[in-house]
C-alpha positions as CSV (number, residue, x, y, z in Angstrom):
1,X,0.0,0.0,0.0
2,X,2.8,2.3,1.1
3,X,4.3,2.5,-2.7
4,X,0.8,2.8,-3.9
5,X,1.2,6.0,-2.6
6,X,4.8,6.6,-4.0
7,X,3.1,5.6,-7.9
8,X,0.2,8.2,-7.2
9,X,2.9,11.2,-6.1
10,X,5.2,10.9,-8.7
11,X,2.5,10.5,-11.0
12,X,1.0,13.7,-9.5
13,X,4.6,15.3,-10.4
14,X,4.3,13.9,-14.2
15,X,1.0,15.1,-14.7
16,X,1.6,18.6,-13.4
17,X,5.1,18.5,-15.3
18,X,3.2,17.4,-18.3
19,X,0.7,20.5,-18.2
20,X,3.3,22.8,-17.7
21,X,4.8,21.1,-21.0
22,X,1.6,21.7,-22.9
23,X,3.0,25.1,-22.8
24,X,6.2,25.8,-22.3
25,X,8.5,23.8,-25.6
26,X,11.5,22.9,-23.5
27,X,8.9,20.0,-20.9
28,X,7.7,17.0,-23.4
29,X,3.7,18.3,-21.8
30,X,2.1,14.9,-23.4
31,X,4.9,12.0,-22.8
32,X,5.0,13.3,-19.4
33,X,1.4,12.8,-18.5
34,X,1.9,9.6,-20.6
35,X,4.8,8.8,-18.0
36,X,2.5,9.7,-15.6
37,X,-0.7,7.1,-16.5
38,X,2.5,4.6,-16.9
39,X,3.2,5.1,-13.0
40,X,-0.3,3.9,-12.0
41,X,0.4,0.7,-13.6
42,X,2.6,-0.2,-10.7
43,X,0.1,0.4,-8.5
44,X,-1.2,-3.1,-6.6
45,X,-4.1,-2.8,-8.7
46,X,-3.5,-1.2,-12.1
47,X,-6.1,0.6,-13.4
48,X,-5.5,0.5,-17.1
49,X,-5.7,-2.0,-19.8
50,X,-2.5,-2.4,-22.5
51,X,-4.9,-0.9,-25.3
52,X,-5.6,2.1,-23.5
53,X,-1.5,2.7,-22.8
54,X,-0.5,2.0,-26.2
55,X,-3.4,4.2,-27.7
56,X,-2.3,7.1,-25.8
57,X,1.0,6.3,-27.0
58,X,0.2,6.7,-30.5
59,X,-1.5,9.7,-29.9
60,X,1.5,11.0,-28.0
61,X,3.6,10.1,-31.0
62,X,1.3,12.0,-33.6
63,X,1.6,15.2,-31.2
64,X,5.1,15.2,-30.9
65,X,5.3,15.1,-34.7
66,X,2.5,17.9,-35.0
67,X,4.2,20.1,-32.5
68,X,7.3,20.8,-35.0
69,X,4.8,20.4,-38.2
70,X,1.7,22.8,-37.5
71,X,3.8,26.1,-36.7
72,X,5.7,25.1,-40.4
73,X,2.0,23.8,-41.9
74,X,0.9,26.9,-40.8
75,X,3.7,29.2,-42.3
76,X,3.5,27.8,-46.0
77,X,-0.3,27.5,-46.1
78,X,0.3,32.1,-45.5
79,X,1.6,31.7,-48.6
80,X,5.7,31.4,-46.9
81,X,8.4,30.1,-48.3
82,X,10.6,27.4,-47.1
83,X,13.2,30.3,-45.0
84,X,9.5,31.4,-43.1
85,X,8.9,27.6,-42.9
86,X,12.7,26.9,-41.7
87,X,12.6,30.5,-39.8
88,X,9.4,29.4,-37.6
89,X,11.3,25.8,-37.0
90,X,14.5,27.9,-35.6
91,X,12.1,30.7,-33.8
92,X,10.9,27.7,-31.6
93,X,14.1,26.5,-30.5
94,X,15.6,30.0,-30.1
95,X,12.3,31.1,-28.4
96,X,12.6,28.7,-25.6
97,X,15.6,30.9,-24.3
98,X,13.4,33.7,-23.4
99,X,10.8,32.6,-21.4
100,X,7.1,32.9,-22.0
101,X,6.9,35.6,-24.6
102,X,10.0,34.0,-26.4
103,X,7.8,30.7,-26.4
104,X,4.9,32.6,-28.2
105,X,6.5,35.0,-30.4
106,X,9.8,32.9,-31.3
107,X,7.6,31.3,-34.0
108,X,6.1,34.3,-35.5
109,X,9.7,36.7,-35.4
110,X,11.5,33.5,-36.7
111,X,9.1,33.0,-39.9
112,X,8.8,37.0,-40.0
113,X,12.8,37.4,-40.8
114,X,13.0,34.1,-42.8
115,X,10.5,35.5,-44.9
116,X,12.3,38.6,-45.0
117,X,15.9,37.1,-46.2
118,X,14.0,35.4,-48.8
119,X,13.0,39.2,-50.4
120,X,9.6,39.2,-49.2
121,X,7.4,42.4,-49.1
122,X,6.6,43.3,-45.3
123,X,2.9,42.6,-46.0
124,X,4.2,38.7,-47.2
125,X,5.9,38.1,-44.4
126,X,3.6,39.3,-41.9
127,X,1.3,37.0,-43.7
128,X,3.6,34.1,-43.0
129,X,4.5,34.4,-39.7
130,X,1.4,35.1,-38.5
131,X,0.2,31.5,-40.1
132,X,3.3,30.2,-38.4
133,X,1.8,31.4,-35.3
134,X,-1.6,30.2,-35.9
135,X,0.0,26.8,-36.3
136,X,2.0,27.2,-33.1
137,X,-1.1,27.7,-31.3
138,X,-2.8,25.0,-33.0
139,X,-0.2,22.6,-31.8
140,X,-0.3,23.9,-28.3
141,X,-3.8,23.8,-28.2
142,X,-3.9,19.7,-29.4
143,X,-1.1,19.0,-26.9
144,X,-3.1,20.9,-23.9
145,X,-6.6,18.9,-24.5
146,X,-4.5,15.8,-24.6
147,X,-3.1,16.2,-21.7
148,X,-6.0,17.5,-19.7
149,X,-8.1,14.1,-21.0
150,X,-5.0,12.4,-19.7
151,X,-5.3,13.9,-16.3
152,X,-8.4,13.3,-16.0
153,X,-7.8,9.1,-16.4
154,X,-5.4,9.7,-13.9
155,X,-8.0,11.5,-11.4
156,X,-10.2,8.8,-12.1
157,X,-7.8,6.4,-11.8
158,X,-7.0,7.5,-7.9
159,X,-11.1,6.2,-7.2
């Protein structure tokens, strides 16, 4: 019983780690809460089936992919070219370094000056990196309902 209760606190961590991922690019939000639904499973009684891990394994999968594709997706459906597509990819990373607003605008600046060293007009590339931004937000937004469904198999998982 006593590591039952070590499983459901570090699972708690995982879970509020993972949220905080949904977010912020430098925590993996959705294999965190993943690890986190894993944990229970060592519980004396685990509460999930093996279908229901490795579903939410797959859709981890597909969100890791989408979180590096939609901000791009995004960019070249605005009409960018691949240095706004290439620009958004490396606004992300470089983003990351300054905190919150560098999460949320590292996208958009990145695609903005790719667009620009490719000769784009200012109107263009506005037009680019705000679709990289759309996509960004997109991707955060997929990655913060999966996580939040996730918590709340954990939550029902403690009853």
């Amino acid at each position: 019983m006593s590591m039952d209760i070590l499983w459901i606190i570090l699972g708690i961590v995982m879970i509020l780690l993972g949220l905080a991922g949904s977010i912020i690019p430098a925590l993996p939000g959705p294999p965190l809460c993943l690890v986190g639904l894993l944990l229970q499973q060592l519980k004396t009684l685990p509460p999930f089936t093996a279908t229901f891990l490795w579903l939410w394994a797959g859709v981890v999968i597909v969100l890791l992919v989408l979180d590096y594709v939609t901000p791009a997706y995004g960019t070249k459906k605005w009409g960018g070219s691949k240095f706004g597509i290439w620009g958004s990819t490396i606004g992300i990373f470089v983003g990351i370094w300054f905190g919150p607003v560098g999460i949320f605008l590292g996208p958009l600046v990145g695609a903005f000056i790719g667009e620009i060293i490719a000769n784009k007009s200012m109107h263009q590339a506005w037009r680019a990196a705000l679709g990289s931004f759309i996509g960004f937000l997109v991707g955060t937004l997929l990655k913060l309902i999966a996580c939040f469904i996730m918590t709340y198999y954990f939550i029902v998982s403690l009853f």
